[in-house]
Phi, psi and omega in degrees: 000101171264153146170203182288132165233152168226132175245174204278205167275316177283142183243168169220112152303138172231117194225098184046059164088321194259157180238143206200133198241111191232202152215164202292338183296310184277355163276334179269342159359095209056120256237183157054036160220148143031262198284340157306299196304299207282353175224030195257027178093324164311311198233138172264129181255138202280150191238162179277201165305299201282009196041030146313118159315159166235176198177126209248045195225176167280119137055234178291304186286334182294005167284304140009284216284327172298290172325311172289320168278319153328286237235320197093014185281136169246168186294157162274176206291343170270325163224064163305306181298305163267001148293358180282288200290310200301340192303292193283237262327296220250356173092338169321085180297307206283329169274339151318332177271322161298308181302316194267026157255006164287166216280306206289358162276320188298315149002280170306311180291338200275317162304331161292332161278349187279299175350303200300321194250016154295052165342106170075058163279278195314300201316300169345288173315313193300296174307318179307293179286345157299300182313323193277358176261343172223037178210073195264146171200183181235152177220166181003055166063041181210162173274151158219183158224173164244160175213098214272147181229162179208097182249143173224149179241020161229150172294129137240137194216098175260110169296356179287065162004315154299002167270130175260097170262058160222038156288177205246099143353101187229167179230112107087052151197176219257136215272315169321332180265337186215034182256167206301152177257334165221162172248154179215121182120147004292148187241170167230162195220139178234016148276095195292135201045037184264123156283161183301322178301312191322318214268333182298319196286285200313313162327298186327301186295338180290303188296325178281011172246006169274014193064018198272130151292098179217162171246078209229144173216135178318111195272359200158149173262144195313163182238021178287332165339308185296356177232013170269117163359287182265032184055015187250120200251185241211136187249356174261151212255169194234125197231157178219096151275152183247116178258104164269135202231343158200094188289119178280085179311000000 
């Protein structure tokens, strides 16, 4: 709806359902975002039954965005992230700049950027949380699931015919029962001193900042050696995450 509008001083809002009492100075408060555009007069803003401005927004998080344009107040470091997206929403650049100089966006970036030069990173994750969606059990009265992993960061291609090299990755148990659900590797880094453990924690920290409770530890170098003939053993290690997803009280 274009044309001419005039609003009053005082606004009384409505955003997504929450109601909020401002003045039209701190929403035009600085030009070339959103709500200076939807309240310069330019454009007519659609109102509720009750004859609230509406604003097509959450909520909850426009309390932020209100706190900033008054005063220049930023989120605290827990909810940094969705004032981040409400942010671009809305267009606010300055504040988008101030949240990702904050420690926990930079963070965020800095982790996402390593994950990046980690070959078969996404894939990983992907084969992980699928194996942990359909291998629910139960243990000391807790739910979990496991996801046996069997990684290595350099290739081997054993030319010996007694070798398979597409087995199934086991630690000291009968291989139907405890071979690996994903492989990871070879893999590449154009990181210096990143190791296999390395690339296991960063996976860990991505499924914990997705909300995953987990736990993982070395079970072991692969055991097909022990049943080769000719002795040629499996150069990859073995790992076992764990999601604990409920403890029965």
């Amino acid at each position: 709806m274009d044309g001419d509008a005039k609003f009053p001083p005082v606004l009384e809002l409505n955003v997504g359902g929450v109601y909020y009492t401002t003045s039209l100075s701190t929403l035009v408060k600085s030009q070339d975002h959103m709500l200076s555009a939807m309240f310069s007069g330019r454009h007519l803003v659609a109102k509720d039954k009750d004859g609230r401005y509406f604003i097509d927004a959450d909520g909850t998080l426009f309390s932020h965005i209100l706190r900033y344009l008054r005063s220049g107040d930023l989120p605290c470091s827990s909810m940094a992230p969705q004032v981040y997206k409400e942010a671009k929403y809305f267009g606010l650049e300055e504040l988008q700049q101030h949240i990702e100089q904050m420690p926990v966006m930079m963070g965020k970036q800095a982790r996402l950027q390593f994950q990046s030069r980690l070959a078969g990173f996404d894939e990983a994750i992907e084969q992980i949380l699928a194996t942990a969606n359909k291998k629910q059990c139960i243990v000391s009265d807790e739910i979990v699931s496991f996801a046996v992993i069997a990684i290595h960061k350099d290739s081997q291609l054993v030319m010996n015919p007694a070798f398979d090299n597409d087995h199934r990755c086991f630690v000291n148990y009968p291989q139907d029962l405890n071979s690996a659900d994903v492989v990871i590797g070879p893999w590449e880094s154009d990181i210096e001193d990143v190791t296999d453990r390395v690339y296991l924690r960063a996976i860990a920290r991505e499924l914990e900042s997705r909300g995953f409770t987990i736990t993982f530890s070395k079970q072991g170098s692969c055991s097909y050696g022990i049943r080769n003939p000719d002795r040629i053993d499996c150069k990859k290690t073995v790992f076992k995450f764990i999601f604990h997803w409920h403890k029965f009280q």
